[in-house]
C-alpha positions, 0 to 999 in steps of 0.5 A, a space after each residue: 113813238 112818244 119821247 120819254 117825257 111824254 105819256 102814250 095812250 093805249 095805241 102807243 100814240 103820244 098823248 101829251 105833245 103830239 110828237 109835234 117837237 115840243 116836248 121837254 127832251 127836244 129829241 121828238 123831231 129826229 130825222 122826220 120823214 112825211 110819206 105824202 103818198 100814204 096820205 092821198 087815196 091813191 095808189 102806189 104804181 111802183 110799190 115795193 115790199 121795202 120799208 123804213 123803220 125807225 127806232 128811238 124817236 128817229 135817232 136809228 133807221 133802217 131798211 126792212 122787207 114788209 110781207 104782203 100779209 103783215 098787212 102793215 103801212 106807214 105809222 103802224 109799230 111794227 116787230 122786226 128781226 134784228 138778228 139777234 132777237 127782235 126789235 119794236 120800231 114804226 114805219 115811216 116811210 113805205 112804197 117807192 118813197 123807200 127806193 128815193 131813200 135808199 138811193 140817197 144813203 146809197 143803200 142796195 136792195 140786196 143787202 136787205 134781208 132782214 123782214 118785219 115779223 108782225 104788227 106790234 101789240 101792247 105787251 111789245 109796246 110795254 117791252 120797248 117803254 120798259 126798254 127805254 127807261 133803263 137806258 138813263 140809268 145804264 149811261 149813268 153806270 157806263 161812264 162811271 166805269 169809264 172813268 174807274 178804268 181810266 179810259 179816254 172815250 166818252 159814252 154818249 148814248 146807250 140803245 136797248 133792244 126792245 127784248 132786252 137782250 143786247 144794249 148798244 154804247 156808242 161813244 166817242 174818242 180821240 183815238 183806238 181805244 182797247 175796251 175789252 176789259 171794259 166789255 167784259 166789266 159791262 157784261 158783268 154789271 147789265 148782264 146782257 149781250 153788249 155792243 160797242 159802237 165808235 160814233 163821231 162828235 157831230 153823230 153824237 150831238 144829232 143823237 142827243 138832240 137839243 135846240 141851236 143858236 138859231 132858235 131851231 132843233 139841231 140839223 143833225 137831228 132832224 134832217 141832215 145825215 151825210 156830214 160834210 167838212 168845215 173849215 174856217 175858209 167858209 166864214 172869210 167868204 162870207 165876212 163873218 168874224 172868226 170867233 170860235 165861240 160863236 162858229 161852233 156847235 154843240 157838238 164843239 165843232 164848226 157849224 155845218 151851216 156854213 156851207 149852206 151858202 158857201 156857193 152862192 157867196 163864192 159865187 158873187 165874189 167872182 165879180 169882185 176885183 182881186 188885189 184892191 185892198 188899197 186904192 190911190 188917190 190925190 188925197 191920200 191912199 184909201 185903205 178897204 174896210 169892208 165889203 157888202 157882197 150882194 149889194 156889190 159894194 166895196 167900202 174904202 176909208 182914208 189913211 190918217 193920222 189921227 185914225 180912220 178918215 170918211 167912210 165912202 162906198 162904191 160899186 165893184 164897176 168903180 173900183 176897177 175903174 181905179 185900180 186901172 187908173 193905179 196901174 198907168 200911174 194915173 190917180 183920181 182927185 177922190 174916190 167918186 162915191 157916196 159918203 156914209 160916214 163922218 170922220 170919227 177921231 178924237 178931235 172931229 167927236 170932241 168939236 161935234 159933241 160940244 158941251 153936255 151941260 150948255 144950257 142947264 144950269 147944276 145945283 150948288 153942292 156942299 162938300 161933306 166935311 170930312 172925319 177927323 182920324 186919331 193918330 195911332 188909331 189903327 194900332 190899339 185903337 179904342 173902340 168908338 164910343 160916346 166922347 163925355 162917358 168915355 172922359 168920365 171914366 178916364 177921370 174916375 181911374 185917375 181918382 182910384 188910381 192916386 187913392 191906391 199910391 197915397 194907401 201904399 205910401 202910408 204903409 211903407 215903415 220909415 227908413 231912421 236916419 243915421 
């Protein structure tokens, strides 16, 4: 089953990346399972008529019962009963792989009643692309309607059966939400069977798919399907900061890869010395800075006034010593351990760091002299101009000017005396 960014040959095989996780939707490795057995000649001692299907590139699995005369294995497309019609998805895995799988999703044999019809040909296959092109288009309408009807949940995803006649929303909210109005406005505009499914936010990012911080696609999505709590106790034992940016996933919550080696930190901590925050010596108190877990080291700095003192490492086995030499009162001359850092105040940096320049000798710069100002410039300032045009032109007005007052002065009648 190739994603939809990728072209399918006649078999349905993918053509492009080769369902190998590398296409432009992140979405070809979803919960990948490798049935070892049906690749080696040999034969299943402990077969059963179980297999697991998988729909949507992983994103939905499945158990089904597999007739003898399906003549059907692992990789074949297959139409299976979904209830409510049929529905196009491939095997992988069959045998008694199936029964480790059931086993580990806690799943019983007898609950599984639904059977694989028949092995899928390329007009089911044509149905199920067709499927899945109408699926993009309908999230976009969903969550327009959501929003017109003010409701406070999130569509995630929407599935459609390969014949069409049920599509599946799963979507996330905070709390109960009363969508029967909402079912009946989607029934109208897709016109088909709907089915509302509440998902959480981690289901929904392994859903989706994508690539995390480490560089790799997301655990949710191609492997990992029992989701476990994660607290912020988790990165304390393991030193790291607290920032929640850069503990969270894409899912918005912490990641789930902090309890991968929660075990083995919780475990190399239990030979740490409780309470040995502070340590008491003849040169002053020792104050823990940080802790190297592994190597079982314990870093201490002196308390100074002028900020923190020499950095000094020692073994877990030292720092017992000490604290047991605190409790009769007794305090050593120093703390016996190696020294890894210089003091790092103000005063140490400026006496090491000396003079940049010492030695080099800098060319002479001449200051730029400085632009006179007029005074009012800002206020009805005359834009800048050529100085000899603009005197030019001042004088020139002033010629015009005394001309016009010396013409109105002969004009004027003279006054007679009395």
């Amino acid at each position: 089953m190739a994603c939809t960014g990728c072209s399918t040959n006649k078999t349905g095989e993918p053509a492009g990346c080769g369902n190998n996780g590398h296409c432009s939707t992140g979405g070809c490795n979803k919960l990948n399972t490798y049935d070892w057995l049906a690749v080696m000649d040999l034969e299943d001692p402990c077969g059963t008529d179980l297999v697991e299907v998988s729909f949507k590139n992983g994103s939905r699995k499945d158990f089904f019962v597999n007739p003898t005369h399906n003549r059907t294995g692992t990789g074949d497309f297959v139409v299976v009963d979904s209830g409510s019609g049929y529905d196009v998805g491939k095997i992988t895995l069959s045998g008694d792989l199936v029964k480790l799988q059931m086993k580990k999703k806690k799943a019983r044999e007898d609950k599984v009643y639904l059977e694989v019809l028949r092995k899928a040909n390329e007009s089911d296959l044509d149905k199920m692309e067709r499927a899945r092109e109408m699926e993009r288009p309908a999230l976009v309408k969903a969550r327009a309607i959501v929003n017109t009807l003010s409701l406070e949940m999130k569509i995630g995803d929407v599935e459609y059966q390969a014949d069409q006649r049920k599509a599946t929303f799963y979507y996330t909210a905070d709390g109960r939400v009363d969508f029967r109005e909402l079912v009946r406005a989607y029934a109208k505009e897709f016109r088909t069977k709907i089915e509302m499914r509440q998902i959480g936010a981690r289901q929904e990012s392994g859903r989706i798919g994508g690539i995390g911080s480490c560089g790799r696609e997301l655990c949710c999505s191609t492997w990992l399907t029992d989701f476990k709590s994660v607290s912020t106790s988790a990165a304390r034992y393991q030193n790291l900061a607290i920032n929640q940016a850069k503990l969270s996933g894409q899912c918005g919550r912490l990641k789930c890869c902090l309890n991968y080696e929660l075990d083995t930190y919780i475990d190399a901590l239990k030979h740490f010395p409780k309470k040995a925050d502070k340590l008491i010596t003849k040169m002053g108190r020792a104050v823990l800075i940080k802790s190297d877990i592994f190597k079982r080291l314990m870093f201490y700095s002196y308390e100074t006034d002028k900020g923190r003192g020499i950095l000094v490492a020692l073994d877990v086995e030292r720092v017992k010593e000490i604290l047991a030499m605190n409790k009769k009162n007794e305090f050593p001359d120093e703390l016996p351990g190696e020294k890894i850092l210089v003091n790092d105040s103000n005063s140490d940096r400026e006496e090491e760091s000396g003079d940049v320049t010492e030695g080099f000798e800098m060319p002479e710069s001449k200051p730029k002299a400085r632009k006179k100002r007029r005074k009012g410039g800002r206020k009805g300032s005359k834009p800048r101009g050529n100085k000899s045009q603009s005197s030019s032109d001042s004088k020139t007005t002033n010629k015009r000017n005394h001309k016009n007052q010396k013409g109105n002065n002969s004009n004027r009648p003279n006054k007679k005396k009395d």
